[in-house]
C-alpha positions, 0 to 999 in steps of 0.5 A, spaced: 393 522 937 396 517 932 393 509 935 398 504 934 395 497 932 402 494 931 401 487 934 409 483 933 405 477 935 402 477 927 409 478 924 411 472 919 418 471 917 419 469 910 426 467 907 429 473 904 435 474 900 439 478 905 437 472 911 439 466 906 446 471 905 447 471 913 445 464 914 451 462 909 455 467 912 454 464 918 455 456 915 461 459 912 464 462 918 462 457 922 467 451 918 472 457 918 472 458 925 471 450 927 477 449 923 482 454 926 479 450 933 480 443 931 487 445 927 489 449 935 487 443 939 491 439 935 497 442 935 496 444 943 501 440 948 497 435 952 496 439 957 493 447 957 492 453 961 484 452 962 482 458 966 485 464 969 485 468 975 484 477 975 491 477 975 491 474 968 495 467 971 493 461 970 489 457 976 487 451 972 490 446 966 487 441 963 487 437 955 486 442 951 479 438 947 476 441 953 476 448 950 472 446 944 466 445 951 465 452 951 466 454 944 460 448 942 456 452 947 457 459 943 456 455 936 450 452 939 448 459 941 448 462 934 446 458 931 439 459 936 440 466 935 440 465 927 434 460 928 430 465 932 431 470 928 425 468 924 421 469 931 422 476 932 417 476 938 421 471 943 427 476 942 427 481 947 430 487 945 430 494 950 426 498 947 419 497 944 418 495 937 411 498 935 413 497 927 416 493 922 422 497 921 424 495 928 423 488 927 427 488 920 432 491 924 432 487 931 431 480 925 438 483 923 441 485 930 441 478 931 444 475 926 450 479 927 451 477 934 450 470 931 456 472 927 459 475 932 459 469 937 463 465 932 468 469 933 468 469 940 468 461 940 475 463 935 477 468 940 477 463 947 480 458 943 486 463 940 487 466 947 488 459 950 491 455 945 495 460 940 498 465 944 505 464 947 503 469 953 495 467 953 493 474 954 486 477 954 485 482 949 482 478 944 477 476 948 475 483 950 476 485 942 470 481 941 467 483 947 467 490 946 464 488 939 459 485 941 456 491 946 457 495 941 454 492 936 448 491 941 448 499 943 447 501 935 442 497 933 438 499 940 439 506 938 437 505 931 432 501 932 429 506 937 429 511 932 427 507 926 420 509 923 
């Protein structure tokens, strides 16, 4: 029986070109991104649907600056997850990591979430301030997205040797 003495706890990151890549992807988006917000929260009427029921109809209104609250929130959670992607250890992946192939993948799971949470925060703010109907649906896109993302790189990263 093989031992396996890999410590991910000993693993450094080192700037790579595909990490730079994603970090300016990810700035890119980001401007991108916050500027399609900033253009709808200024072309939203003073007060917006803020929160809907199950049904789908609005049970809360406010200015619509407030939907930039949870989109700051996403932004500031890639950004963490593009930060952490250099700490692979604090990652918390479901499956054991007992090579460097899974921690090259699990590096780069998380920088594609970080992506995809910038469109999530672009999502929330078209579904709010750019639908004439608000409907969920891009929410969910996004949301679908992500979970599948998670799920791919949770089998390759299972299987990765």
């Amino acid at each position: 029986m093989e031992q396996n003495n890999f410590d991910i706890k000993n693993v450094k990151v080192h700037r790579t070109t595909e990490g730079t890549i994603f970090e300016i992807a990810f700035v890119i988006v980001a401007i991108i991104v916050w500027g399609l917000i900033l253009w709808m929260i200024h072309q939203a009427p003073d007060i917006v649907p803020t929160h809907f029921d199950a049904s789908g109809k609005p049970n809360a209104y406010g200015s619509p600056v407030g939907i930039a609250i949870p989109c700051a929130i996403l932004t500031i959670a890639g950004v963490g997850m593009m930060v952490l992607a250099y700490h692979p250890r604090l990652i918390n992946m479901p499956v054991k990591i007992t090579n460097i192939r899974q921690v090259e993948l699990t590096i780069r799971s998380t920088r594609v979430a970080a992506m995809t949470f910038l469109l999530l925060a672009l999502a929330v703010t078209y579904t709010l301030l750019g639908m004439q109907s608000p409907s969920p649906l891009p929410i969910l896109a996004v949301v679908t997205i992500l979970l599948l993302e998670i799920i791919i790189f949770t089998i390759l990263i299972s299987k990765a040797k």
